[in-house]
Backbone as numpy.savetxt, mean C-alpha at the origin, in Angstrom:
# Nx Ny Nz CAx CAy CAz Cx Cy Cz
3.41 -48.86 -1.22 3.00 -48.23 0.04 4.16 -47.54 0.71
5.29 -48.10 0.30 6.58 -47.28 1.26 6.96 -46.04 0.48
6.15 -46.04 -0.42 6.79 -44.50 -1.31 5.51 -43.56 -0.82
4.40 -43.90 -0.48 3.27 -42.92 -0.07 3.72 -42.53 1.56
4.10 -43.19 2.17 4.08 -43.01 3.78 5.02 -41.67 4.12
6.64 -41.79 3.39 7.13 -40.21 3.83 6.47 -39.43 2.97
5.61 -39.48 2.14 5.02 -38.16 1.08 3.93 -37.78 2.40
3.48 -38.79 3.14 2.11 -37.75 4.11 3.17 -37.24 5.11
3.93 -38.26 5.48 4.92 -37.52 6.59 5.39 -36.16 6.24
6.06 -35.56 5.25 6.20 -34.56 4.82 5.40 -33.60 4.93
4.05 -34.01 4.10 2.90 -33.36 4.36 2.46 -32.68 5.96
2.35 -33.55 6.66 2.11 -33.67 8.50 3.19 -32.61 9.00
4.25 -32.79 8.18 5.23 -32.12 9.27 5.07 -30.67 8.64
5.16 -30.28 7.07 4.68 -29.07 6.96 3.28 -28.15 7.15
2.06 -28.97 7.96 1.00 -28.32 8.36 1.33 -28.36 10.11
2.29 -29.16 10.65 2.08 -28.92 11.77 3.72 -28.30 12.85
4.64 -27.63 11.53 5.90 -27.16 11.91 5.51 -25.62 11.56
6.23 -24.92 12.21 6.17 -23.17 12.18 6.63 -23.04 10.95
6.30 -22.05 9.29 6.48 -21.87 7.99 6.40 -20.93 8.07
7.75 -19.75 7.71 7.79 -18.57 7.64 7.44 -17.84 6.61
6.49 -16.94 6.27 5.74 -16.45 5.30 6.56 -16.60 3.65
7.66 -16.31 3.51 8.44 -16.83 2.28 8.95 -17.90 1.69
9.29 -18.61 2.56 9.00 -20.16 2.27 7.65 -20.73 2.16
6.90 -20.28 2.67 5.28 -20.51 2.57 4.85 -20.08 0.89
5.33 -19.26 0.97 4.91 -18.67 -0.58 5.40 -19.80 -1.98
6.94 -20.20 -1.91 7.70 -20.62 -2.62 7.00 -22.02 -2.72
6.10 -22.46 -1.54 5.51 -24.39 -1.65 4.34 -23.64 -2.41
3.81 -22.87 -2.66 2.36 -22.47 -3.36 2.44 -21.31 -3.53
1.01 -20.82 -4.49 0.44 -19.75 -4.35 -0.27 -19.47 -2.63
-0.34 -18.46 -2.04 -0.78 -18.08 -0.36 -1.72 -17.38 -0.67
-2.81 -17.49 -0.20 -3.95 -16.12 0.09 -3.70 -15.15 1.42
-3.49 -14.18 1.12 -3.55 -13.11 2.18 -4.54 -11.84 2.40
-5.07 -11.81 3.49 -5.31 -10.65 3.94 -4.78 -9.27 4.13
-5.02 -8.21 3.60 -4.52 -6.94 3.80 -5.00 -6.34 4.81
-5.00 -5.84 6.08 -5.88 -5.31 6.78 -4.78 -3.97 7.54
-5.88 -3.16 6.52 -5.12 -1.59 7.19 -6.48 -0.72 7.80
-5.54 0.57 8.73 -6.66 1.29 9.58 -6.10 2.51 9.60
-6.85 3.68 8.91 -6.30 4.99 9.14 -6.54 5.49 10.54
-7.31 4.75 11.50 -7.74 5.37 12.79 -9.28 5.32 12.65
-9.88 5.62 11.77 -11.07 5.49 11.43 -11.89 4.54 10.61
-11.53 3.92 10.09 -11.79 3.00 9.45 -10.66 1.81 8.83
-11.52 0.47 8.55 -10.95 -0.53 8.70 -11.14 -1.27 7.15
-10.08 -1.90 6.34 -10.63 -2.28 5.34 -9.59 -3.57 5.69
-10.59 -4.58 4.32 -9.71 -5.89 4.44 -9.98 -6.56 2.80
-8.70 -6.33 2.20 -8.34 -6.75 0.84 -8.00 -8.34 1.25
-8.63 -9.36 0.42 -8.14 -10.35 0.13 -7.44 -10.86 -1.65
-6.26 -11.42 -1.11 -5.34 -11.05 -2.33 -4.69 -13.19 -2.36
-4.14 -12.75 -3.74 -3.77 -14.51 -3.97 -2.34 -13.74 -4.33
-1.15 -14.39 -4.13 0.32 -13.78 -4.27 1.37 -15.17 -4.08
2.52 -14.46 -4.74 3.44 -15.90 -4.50 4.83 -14.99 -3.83
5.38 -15.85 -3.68 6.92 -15.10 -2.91 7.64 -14.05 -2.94
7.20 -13.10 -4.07 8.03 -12.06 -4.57 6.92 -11.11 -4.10
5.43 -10.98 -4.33 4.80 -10.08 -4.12 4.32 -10.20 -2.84
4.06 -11.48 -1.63 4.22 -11.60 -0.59 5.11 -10.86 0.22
6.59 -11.39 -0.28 7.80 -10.04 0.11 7.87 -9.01 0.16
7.12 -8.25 -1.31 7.19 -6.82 -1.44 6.13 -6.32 -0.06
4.84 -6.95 0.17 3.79 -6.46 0.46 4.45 -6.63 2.53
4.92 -7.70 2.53 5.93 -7.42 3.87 6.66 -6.12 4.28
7.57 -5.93 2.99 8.48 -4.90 3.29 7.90 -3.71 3.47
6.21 -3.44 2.61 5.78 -2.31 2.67 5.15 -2.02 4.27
4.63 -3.08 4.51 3.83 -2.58 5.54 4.76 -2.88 7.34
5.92 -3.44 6.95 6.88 -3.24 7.94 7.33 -1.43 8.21
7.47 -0.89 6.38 8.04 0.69 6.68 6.70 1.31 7.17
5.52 0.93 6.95 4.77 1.73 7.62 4.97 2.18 9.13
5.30 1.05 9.79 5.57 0.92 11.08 7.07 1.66 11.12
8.21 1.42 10.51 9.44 2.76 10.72 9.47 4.01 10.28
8.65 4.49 9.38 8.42 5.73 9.27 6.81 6.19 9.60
6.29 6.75 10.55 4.98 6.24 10.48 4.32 7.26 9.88
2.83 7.41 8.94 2.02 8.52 8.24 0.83 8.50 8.81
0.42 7.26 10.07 -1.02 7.43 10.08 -1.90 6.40 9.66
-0.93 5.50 8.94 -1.64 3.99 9.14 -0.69 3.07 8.85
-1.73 2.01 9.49 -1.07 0.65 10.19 -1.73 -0.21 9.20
-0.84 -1.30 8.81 -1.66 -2.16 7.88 -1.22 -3.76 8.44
-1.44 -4.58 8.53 -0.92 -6.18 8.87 -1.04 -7.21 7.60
-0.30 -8.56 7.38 -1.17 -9.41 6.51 -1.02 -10.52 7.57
-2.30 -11.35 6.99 -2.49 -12.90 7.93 -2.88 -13.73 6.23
-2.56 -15.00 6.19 -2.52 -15.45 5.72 -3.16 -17.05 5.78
-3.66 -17.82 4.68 -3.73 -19.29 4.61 -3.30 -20.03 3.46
-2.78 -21.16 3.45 -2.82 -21.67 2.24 -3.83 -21.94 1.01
-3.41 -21.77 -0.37 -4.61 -21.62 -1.14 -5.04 -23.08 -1.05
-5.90 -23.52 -2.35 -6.96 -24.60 -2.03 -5.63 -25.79 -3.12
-4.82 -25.18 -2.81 -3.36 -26.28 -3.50 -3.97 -27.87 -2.87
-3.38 -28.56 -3.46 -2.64 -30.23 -2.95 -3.66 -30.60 -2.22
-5.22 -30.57 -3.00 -6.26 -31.43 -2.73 -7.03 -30.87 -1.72
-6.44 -29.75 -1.07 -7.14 -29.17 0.57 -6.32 -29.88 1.64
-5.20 -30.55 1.25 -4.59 -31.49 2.56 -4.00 -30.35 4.21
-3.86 -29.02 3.36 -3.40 -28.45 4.30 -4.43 -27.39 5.05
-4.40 -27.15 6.36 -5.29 -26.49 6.93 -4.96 -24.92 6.75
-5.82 -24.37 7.54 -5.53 -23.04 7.18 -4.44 -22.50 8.57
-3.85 -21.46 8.06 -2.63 -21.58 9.24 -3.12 -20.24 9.94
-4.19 -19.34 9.61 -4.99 -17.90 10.15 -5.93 -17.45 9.56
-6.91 -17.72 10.02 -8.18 -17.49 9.65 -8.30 -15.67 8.96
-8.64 -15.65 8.21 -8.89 -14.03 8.01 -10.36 -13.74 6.96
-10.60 -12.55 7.46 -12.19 -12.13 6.87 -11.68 -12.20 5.49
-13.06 -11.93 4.90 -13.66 -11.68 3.52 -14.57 -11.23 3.50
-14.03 -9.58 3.71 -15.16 -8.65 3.75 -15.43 -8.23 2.30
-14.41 -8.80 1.44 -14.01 -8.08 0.41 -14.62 -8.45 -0.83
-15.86 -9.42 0.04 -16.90 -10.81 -0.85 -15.71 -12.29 -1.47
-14.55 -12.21 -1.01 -13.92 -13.02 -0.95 -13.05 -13.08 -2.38
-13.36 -11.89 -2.98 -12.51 -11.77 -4.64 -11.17 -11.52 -4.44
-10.44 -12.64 -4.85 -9.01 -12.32 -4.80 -8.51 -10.71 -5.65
-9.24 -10.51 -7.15 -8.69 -9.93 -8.10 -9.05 -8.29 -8.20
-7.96 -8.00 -7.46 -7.64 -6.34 -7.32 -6.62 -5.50 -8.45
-6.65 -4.38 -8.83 -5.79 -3.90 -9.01 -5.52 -3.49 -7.65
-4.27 -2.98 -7.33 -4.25 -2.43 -5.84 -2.65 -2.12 -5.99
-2.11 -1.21 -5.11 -1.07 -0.85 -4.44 -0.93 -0.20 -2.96
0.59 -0.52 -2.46 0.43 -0.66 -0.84 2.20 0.11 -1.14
2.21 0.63 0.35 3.55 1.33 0.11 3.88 2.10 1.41
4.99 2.04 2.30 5.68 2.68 3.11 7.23 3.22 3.20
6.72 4.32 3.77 8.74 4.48 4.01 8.94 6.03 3.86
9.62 6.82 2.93 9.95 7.87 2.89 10.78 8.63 2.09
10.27 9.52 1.39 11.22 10.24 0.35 11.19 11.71 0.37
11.89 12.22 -0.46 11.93 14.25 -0.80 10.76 14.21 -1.03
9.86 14.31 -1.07 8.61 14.96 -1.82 8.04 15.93 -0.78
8.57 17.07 -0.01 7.84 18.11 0.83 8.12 19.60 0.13
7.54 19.55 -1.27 7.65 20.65 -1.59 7.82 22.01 -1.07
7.08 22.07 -0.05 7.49 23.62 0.60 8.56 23.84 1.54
9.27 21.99 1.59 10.09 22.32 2.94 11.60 22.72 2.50
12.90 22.65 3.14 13.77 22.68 2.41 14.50 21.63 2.26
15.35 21.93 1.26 16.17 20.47 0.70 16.22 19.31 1.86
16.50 18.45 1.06 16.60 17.57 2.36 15.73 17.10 3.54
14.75 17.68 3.72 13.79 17.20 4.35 12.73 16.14 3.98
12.98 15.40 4.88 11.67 13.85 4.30 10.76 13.95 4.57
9.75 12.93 3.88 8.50 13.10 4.14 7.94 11.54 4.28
7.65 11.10 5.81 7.14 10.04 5.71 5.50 9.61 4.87
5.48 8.86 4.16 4.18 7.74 4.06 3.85 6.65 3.81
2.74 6.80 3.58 1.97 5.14 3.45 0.65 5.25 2.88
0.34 4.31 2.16 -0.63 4.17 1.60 -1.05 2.97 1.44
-2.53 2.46 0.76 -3.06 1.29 0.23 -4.46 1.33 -0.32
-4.39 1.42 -1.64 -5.64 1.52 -2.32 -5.69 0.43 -3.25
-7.08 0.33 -3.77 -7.86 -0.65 -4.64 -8.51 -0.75 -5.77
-9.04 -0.89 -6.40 -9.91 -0.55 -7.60 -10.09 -2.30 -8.24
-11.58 -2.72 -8.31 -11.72 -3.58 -9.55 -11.13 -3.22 -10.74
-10.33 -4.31 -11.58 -10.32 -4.34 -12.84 -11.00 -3.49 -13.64
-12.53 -3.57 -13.45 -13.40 -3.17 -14.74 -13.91 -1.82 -14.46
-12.98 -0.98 -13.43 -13.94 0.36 -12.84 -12.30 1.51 -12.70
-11.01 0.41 -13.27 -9.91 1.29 -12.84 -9.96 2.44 -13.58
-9.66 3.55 -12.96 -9.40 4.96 -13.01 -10.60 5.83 -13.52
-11.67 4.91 -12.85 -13.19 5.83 -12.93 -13.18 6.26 -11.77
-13.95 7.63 -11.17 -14.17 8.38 -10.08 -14.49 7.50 -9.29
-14.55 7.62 -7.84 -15.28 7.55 -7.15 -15.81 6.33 -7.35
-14.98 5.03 -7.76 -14.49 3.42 -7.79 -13.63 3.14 -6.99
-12.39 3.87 -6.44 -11.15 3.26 -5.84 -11.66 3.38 -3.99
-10.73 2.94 -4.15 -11.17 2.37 -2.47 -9.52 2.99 -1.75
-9.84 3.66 -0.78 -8.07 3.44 0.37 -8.18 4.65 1.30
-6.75 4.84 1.47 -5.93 6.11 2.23 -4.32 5.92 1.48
-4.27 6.90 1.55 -2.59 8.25 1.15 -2.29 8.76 2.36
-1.46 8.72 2.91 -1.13 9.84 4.01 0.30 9.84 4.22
0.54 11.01 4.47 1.52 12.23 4.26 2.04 12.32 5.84
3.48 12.14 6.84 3.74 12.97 7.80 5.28 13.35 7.48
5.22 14.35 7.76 6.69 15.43 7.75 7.06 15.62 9.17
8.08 14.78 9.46 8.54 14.90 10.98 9.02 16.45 11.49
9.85 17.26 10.80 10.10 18.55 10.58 10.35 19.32 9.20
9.32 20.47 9.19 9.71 20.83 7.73 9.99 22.80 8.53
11.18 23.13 7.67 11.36 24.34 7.85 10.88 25.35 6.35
9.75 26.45 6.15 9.68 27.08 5.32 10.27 28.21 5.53
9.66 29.45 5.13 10.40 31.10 4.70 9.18 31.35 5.80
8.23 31.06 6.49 7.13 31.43 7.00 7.96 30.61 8.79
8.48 29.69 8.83 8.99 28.96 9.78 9.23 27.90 9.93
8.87 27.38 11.06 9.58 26.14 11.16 7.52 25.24 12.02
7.93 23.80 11.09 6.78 22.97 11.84 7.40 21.51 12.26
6.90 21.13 13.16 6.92 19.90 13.96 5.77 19.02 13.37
5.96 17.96 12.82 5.07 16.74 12.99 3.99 17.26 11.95
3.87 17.64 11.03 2.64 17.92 10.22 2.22 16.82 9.31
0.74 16.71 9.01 0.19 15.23 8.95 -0.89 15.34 7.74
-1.05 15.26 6.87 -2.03 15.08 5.36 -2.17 13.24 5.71
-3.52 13.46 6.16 -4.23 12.51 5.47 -5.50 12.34 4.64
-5.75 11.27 3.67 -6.70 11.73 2.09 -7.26 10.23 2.42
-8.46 10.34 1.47 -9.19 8.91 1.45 -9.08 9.27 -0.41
-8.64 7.81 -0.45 -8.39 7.69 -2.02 -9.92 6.94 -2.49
-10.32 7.80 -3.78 -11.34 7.27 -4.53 -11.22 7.01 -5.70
-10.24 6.92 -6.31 -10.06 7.11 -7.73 -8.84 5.74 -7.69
-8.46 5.15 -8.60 -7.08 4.93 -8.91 -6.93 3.95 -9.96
-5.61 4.33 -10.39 -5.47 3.87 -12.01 -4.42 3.41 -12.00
-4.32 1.70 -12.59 -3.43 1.21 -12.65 -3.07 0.51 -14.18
-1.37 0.54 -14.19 -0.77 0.64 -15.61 0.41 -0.25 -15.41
0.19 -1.46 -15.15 1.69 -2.25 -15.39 1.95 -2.04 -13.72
3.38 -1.50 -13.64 4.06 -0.84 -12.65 4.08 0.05 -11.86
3.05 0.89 -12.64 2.70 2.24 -12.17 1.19 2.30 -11.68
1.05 3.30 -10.50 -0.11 3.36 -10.42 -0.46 4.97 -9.68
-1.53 5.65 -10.48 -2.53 6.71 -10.01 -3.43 7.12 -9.38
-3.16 7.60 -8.39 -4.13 7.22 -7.35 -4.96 9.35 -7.07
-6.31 9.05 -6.98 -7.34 10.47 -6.70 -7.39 10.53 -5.27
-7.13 11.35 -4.64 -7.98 11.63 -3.15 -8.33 12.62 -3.02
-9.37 12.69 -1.85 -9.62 14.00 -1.56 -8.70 14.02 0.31
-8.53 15.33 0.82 -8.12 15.93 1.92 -8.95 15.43 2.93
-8.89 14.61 4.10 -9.74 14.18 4.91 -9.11 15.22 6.47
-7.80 15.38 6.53 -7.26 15.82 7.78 -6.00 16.65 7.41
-5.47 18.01 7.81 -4.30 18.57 7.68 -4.26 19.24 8.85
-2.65 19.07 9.15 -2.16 19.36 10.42 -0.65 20.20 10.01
-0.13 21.38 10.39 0.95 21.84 10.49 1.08 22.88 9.02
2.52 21.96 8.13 2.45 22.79 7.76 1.43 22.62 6.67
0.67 21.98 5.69 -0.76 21.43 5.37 -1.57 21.98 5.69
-2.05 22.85 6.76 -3.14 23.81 7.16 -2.81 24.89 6.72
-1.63 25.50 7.05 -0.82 26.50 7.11 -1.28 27.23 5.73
-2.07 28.37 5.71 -2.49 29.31 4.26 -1.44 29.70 3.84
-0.70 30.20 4.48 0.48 30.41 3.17 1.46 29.36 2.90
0.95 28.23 3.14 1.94 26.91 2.64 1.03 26.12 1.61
0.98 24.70 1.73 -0.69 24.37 1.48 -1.87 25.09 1.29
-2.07 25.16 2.67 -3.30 25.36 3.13 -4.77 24.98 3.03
-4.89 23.42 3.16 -5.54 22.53 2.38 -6.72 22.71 3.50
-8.16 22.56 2.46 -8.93 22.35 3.46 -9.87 20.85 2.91
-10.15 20.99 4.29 -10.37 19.42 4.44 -12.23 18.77 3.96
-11.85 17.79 3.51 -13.12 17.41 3.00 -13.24 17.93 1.26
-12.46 18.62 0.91 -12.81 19.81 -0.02 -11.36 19.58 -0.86
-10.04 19.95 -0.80 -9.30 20.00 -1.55 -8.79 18.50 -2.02
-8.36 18.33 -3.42 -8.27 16.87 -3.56 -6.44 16.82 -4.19
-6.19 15.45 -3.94 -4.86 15.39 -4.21 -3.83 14.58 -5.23
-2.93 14.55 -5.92 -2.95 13.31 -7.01 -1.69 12.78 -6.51
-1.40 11.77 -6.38 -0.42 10.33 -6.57 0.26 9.86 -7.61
1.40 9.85 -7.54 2.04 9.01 -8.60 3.31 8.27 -8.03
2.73 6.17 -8.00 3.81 5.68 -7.30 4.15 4.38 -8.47
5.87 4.00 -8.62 5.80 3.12 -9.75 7.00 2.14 -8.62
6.82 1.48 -9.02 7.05 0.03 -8.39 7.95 -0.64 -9.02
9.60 -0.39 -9.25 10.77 -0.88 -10.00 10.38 -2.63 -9.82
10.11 -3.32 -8.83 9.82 -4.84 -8.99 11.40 -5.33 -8.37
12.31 -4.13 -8.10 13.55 -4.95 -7.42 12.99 -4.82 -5.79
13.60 -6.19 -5.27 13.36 -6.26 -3.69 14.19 -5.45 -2.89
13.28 -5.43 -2.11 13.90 -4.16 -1.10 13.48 -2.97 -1.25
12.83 -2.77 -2.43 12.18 -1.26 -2.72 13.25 -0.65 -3.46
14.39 -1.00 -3.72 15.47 -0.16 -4.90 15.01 0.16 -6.26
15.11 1.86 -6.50 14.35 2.23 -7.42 12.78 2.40 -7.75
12.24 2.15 -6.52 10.94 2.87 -6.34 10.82 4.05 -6.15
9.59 4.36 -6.98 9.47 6.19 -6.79 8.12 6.54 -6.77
7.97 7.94 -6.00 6.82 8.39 -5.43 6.53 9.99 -6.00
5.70 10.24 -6.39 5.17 11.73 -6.14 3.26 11.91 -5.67
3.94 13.70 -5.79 2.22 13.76 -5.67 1.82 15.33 -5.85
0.65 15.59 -6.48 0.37 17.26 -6.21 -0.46 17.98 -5.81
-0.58 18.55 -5.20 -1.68 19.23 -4.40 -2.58 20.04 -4.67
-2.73 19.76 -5.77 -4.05 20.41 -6.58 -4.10 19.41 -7.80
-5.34 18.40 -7.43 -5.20 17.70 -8.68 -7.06 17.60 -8.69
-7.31 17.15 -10.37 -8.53 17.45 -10.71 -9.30 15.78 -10.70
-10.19 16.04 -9.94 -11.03 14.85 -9.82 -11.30 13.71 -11.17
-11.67 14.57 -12.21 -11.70 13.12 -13.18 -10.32 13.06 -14.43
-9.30 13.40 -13.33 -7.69 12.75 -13.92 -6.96 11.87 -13.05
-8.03 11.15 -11.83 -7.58 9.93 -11.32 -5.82 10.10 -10.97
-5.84 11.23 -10.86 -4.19 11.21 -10.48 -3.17 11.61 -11.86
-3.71 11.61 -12.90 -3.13 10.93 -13.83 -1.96 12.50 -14.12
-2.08 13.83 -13.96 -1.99 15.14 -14.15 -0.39 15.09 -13.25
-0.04 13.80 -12.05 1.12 13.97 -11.18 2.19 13.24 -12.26
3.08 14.00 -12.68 4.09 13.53 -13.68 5.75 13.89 -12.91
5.90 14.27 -12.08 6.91 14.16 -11.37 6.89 13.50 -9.81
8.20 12.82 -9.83 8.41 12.16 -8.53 9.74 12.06 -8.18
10.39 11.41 -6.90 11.57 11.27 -6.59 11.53 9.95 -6.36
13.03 9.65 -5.73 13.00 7.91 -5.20 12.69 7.71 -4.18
11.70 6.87 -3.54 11.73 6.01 -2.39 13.11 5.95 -1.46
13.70 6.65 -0.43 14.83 6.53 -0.04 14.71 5.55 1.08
13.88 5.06 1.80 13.93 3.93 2.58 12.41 3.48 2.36
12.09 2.02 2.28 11.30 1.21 1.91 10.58 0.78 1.19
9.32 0.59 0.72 8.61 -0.04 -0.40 7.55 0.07 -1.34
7.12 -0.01 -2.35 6.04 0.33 -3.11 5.83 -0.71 -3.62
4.25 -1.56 -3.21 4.11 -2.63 -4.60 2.93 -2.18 -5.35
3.06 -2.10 -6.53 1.54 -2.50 -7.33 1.46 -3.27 -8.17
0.40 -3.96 -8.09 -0.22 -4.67 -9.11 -1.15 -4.44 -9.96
-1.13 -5.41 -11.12 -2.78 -5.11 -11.73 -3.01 -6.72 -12.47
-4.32 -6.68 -12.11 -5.15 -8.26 -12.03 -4.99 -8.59 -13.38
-4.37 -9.91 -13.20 -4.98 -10.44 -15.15 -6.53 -10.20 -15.57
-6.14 -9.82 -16.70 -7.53 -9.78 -18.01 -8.49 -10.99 -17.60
C-alpha cells in the first residue's frame, strides 16, 4: 500500500497543477484541436500528436499571429484516453470533425521570397491549413482549408502597393511524406493580386497551386514554400515545382498511417 499512495499522489498533482503544452505531450500522446478562421468561416480539425508535432503545430500558428495573411488559427487540447481515463480533460474542444483523429493535413505561418512580381527582397507573409482524408488525398474537390497570401509592400515596374492580400479556399491536397500539395481556387484579391497587369486574379474563378515541405527540424529551419498562379485543377498542386525557404517560422505536414 505505501508504494500505491505517492503513484496517485503524483497522479493528483499532475491533473490538478498547470502542464505546459510540451511537457504535456512528452507524459502521452495529447489530442488537439485545430481551430482556424479565414473571417468567414470556421473549421475544427481534431488531431492525436506527441511533442514534436505539438511543437511544430505551436510554432506555426504563433507565426500566423507575427506575420499576419488573414487567418487566425488556435489549438486547445485534452489528454488522450492514456492511464485508464485517470486524467480529466484539461479543455474541452468540439468534434465537428466526427471526432476522427486521422488527417493528412498541413498548417504553416511566417514568411518568405515568394512575391514574384515584386522586387528582390520583398516578403511575402502567410498562412495556411488544409486537410484531406487518407483515402481521397489529391482527388479534386476532397481537401478541405485556406492559403492566404499578404505582401506588406511590393514595388513593381507598374508601381508601388501597400498591403495586398490573396486569399484561396483549398480543395484539393496531396500529401507525400514531408511534402505536401495543396489546389485552391481565388476567393479574394486585393492590391497588387487584382492589379491586370500584375496577377490580376479574378476571384471565384482563377485557381492556385502550393508547394510546402516540412524539413522536420524545430523551429522551422529549412522549411520551404512555393506556389503558382496558374495552376490546373486536377494537378492538386502537383505542376508547383519551385520554392524558396521559409525565412521566419513554420510548416508542419503530416500524413496518417496506412
Amino acid at each position: 500500500m505505501r508504494s500505491v499512495v505517492p503513484s496517485l499522489a503524483v497522479m493528483f498533482a499532475l491533473i490538478l497543477a498547470p502542464v505546459q503544452p510540451a511537457l504535456l505531450a512528452q507524459l502521452v500522446q495529447v489530442q488537439v484541436t485545430l481551430t482556424c478562421s479565414d473571417g468567414t468561416e470556421i473549421t475544427d480539425t481534431l488531431l492525436v500528436v506527441d511533442s514534436a508535432a505539438l511543437a511544430a503545430l505551436q510554432s506555426a500558428v504563433e507565426a500566423m499571429a507575427l506575420y499576419p495573411a488573414g487567418l487566425t488559427c488556435r489549438l486547445t487540447q485534452q489528454l488522450g484516453a492514456s492511464l485508464g481515463g485517470l486524467f480529466a480533460p484539461l479543455v474541452a474542444f468540439a468534434q465537428s470533425s466526427g471526432g476522427n483523429p486521422v488527417w493528412n493535413y498541413t498548417v504553416g505561418g511566417g514568411r518568405a521570397e515568394i512575391s514574384f512580381n515584386c522586387s528582390s527582397g520583398e516578403e511575402t507573409n502567410f498562412g495556411f491549413s488544409a486537410r484531406v482524408k487518407p483515402a481521397f488525398n489529391g482527388i479534386p474537390d476532397q481537401g478541405q482549408g485556406t492559403f492566404n497570401l499578404t505582401i506588406p509592400q511590393c514595388t513593381t515596374f507598374t508601381g508601388s502597393f501597400n498591403g495586398s492580400h490573396l486569399g484561396t479556399k483549398v480543395d484539393c491536397v496531396h500529401v507525400n511524406g514531408s511534402t505536401a500539395n495543396l489546389g485552391a481556387v481565388v476567393t479574394h484579391a486585393t492590391g497588387v493580386f487584382a492589379d491586370p497587369l500584375q496577377y490580376g486574379f479574378t476571384e471565384n474563378e482563377t485557381r492556385i497551386g502550393v508547394l510546402v515541405i516540412d524539413s522536420g527540424v524545430p523551429g522551422g529551419t529549412g522549411d520551404r514554400i512555393g506556389w503558382s498562379n496558374r495552376a490546373i485543377e486536377s494537378m492538386c498542386g502537383l505542376e508547383t515545382d519551385t520554392d524558396a525557404p521559409v525565412d521566419n517560422g513554420n510548416v508542419k505536414v503530416h500524413q496518417a498511417n496506412p
